[in-house]
Each structure stands twice: as structure tokens, then as C-alpha cells.
N, C-alpha and C positions, 0 to 999 in steps of 0.2 A: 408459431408458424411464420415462412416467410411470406407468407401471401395473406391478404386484409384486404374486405371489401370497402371502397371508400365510396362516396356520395359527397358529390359538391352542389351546396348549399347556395345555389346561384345568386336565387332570392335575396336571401341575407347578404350575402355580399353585395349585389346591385342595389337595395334599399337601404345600407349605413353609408356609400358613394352617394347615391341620390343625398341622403340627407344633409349631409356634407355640403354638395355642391347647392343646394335650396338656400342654404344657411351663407353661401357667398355670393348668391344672385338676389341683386332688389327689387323692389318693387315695384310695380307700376301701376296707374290707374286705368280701372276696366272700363275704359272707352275704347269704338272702335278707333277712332283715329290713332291713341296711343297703341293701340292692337297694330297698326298698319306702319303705325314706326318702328316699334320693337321688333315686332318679326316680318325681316329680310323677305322681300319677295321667293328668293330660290328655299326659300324655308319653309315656304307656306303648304308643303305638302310632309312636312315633321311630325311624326306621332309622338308621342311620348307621356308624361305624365305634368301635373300642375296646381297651383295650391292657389285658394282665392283668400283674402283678408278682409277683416272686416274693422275697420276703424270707429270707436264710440266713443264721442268725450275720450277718456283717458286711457280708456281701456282698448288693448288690442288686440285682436287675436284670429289668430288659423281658423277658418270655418268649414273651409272646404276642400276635400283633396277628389283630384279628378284623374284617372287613364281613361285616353283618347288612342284607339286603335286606328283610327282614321285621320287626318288633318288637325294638330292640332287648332293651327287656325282660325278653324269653320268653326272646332267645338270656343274656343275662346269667344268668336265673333257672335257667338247664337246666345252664352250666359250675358255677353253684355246689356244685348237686347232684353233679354229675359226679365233683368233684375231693376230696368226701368221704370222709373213711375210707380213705386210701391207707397204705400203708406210706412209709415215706422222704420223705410230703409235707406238714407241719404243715400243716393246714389255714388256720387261723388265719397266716399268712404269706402268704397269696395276696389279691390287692389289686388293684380295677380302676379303670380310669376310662373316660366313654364321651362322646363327643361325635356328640347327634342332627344329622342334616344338612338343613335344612329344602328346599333344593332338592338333589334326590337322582338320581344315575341310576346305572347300574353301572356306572359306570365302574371300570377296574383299580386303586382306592387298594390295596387289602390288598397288594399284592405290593411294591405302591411303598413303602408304608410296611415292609412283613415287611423291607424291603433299609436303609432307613433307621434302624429299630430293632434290624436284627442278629437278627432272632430265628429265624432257619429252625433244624427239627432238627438234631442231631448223634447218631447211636446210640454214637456213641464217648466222648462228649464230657459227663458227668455235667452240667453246666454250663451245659449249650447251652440256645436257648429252643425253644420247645413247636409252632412253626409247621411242620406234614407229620408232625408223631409220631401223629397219630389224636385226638387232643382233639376237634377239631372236626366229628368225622362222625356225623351222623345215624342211627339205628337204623333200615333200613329192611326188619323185618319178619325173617321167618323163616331168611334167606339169610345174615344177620349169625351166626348162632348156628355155622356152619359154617368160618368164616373165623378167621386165627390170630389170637390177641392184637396187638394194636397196640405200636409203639415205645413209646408214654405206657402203657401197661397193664403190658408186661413192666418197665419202670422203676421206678412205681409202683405195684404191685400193691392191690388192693381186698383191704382187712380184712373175709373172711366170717366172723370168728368172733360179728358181729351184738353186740358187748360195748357197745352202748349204752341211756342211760337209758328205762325205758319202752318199748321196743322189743319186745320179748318179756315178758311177764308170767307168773308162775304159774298154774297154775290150766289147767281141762278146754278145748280149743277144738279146732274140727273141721279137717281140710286145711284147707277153705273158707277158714275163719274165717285162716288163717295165712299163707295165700298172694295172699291178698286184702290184707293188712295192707300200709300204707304202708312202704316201704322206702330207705334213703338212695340205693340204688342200681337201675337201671331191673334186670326177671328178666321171664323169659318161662314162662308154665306154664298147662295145658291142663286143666280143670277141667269142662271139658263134658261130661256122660255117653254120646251118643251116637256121641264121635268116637274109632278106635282110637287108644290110648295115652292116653287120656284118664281120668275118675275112673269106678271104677266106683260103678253106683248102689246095690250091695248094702255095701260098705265105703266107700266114696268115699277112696280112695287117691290120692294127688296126686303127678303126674311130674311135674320142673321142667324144660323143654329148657335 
């Protein structure tokens, strides 16, 4: 017949480009500051997709691959944070790259790429990369604080003993003053005087959920 129904294979064609174009973009280190070098101010509103690295001794490898339908950015700036101060994870060894997608829709790249790059969890598997271990999930609100640690949390546990610079200083300061302080990591705490378990207004005593 002279007529045939076709289907184009969007997908696959944008995630063998993507891979391509990953494969000739370097690395950088996931700090904010190099977060704020790498991506241009007029970029910082860029969706697209992104691969995090993990450097061990000798060994190197993909851990993570992320779509960011919003800023990429904000999502880069929030992992940085995240993966600070862990036990077992040199900070400093974690390295990303990000390619904005100027024409962008939702399509399924992360999974196509998670399968390309090899990186889905492993709880067995010290080694494995960081895709379904809990890295990439959202705080949403008070119902998170009841739920068990995540596969990335019990692996890498967050260092509270707060042992960095400037972080705590000497000296007289109220709950207020302490629970209000920037911290490397997100905490939740209720400082309101009218609400129960909250501060009272004759000591101002501070709960932290």
C-alpha cells in the first residue's frame, strides 16, 4: 500500500542526543558557589535533565540521574544542600552536570536515561547509584516527620553533632535566636506561642519535631 502509519520515537531520539551531548559536558563540583558559576543567571529558570557523580578512591561512577520540570537551579541548589554533612559521603566527591532543554515537555527521559546510566538503587549493594533511595523527594510538610528514614538516610546518615565553622558561636542567644539559624540541613520546629507544643511565652522553650 501507498500509505503506512508512522510514529516517531521522540524519546529515543532525544535520550541517544542527550547522551551524546552528557558524554561532552564536564563535570563540576556540587557546591553552591560552583552551582552559581556554571549556571548563567538568565539560565536559572532552565528545566531540563542532570546526572550527579560520585568519586570513591578509584572508582567513579553515575549515581544519579534527575528530570527537573521546574528550575533546574533550585533542583541542583536543594541536592547540594541535601548531601551535606553525611557520614560515609565526602562531600567534596560529588559532581554534577546539567543539560537545560530549550524545548521541553515531560516526557519519560529520567527513566530512560536511570536505565542507560545504570543508576536505580541497590539496599544491598554499597555501590549502587542513588535513583529510588529517597534523594530526590520533596519535604512535604508535617507528614514527612512520621515516616521511616529513607534507603539514602540510613546509608548515609546526617552528622548532628553541627561540628562546623561559624555554625554555633559562644556566647548568650534565645531558642529564637537558634532555631531560626541557617542550617546545612532542612529541621522542623514550632516556635509559636499560641499553638500547643509550641514556645512558651514565659520561658520561650523551643520543641523541634
Amino acid at each position: 500500500m501507498a500509505f503506512a502509519q508512522f510514529a516517531f520515537a521522540m524519546t529515543d531520539a532525544l535520550v541517544d542526543q542527550l547522551v551524546a551531548r552528557f558524554a561532552a559536558t564536564p563535570w563540576s563540583p556540587l557546591d553552591q558557589a560552583e552551582i552559581d558559576a556554571q549556571i548563567a543567571e538568565k539560565h536559572r529558570t532552565a528545566r531540563g535533565v542532570y546526572l550527579l557523580e560520585r568519586v570513591q578512591t578509584a572508582n567513579v561512577s553515575t549515581v544519579y540521574v534527575g528530570q527537573s520540570n521546574s528550575a533546574l537551579y533550585d533542583r541542583l541548589s536543594r541536592h547540594a544542600k541535601f548531601l551535606q554533612d553525611r557520614y560515609g559521603l565526602p562531600y567534596e566527591g560529588v559532581r554534577f552536570k546539567a543539560l537545560g532543554i530549550i524545548i521541553f515537555d515531560s516526557v519519560a527521559l529520567e527513566e530512560r536515561l536511570i536505565t542507560v546510566y545504570q543508576t536505580r538503587w541497590n539496599k544491598d549493594n554499597v555501590m549502587s547509584g542513588w535513583n529510588g533511595s529517597g534523594i530526590g523527594s520533596n519535604d512535604t510538610a508535617g507528614g514527612r516527620d512520621k515516616q521511616q528514614p529513607s534507603g539514602f538516610d540510613k546509608r548515609f546518615p546526617i552528622d548532628i553533632t553541627l561540628n562546623k565553622p561559624g555554625l554555633l558561636v559562644a556566647g548568650p542567644a534565645s531558642p529564637r535566636q537558634l532555631f531560626t539559624k541557617p542550617l546545612p540541613h532542612g529541621r522542623r520546629s514550632d516556635l509559636s506561642p499560641d499553638r500547643k507544643g509550641g514556645v512558651s511565652s514565659k520561658d520561650e522553650t523551643a520543641f523541634v519535631k
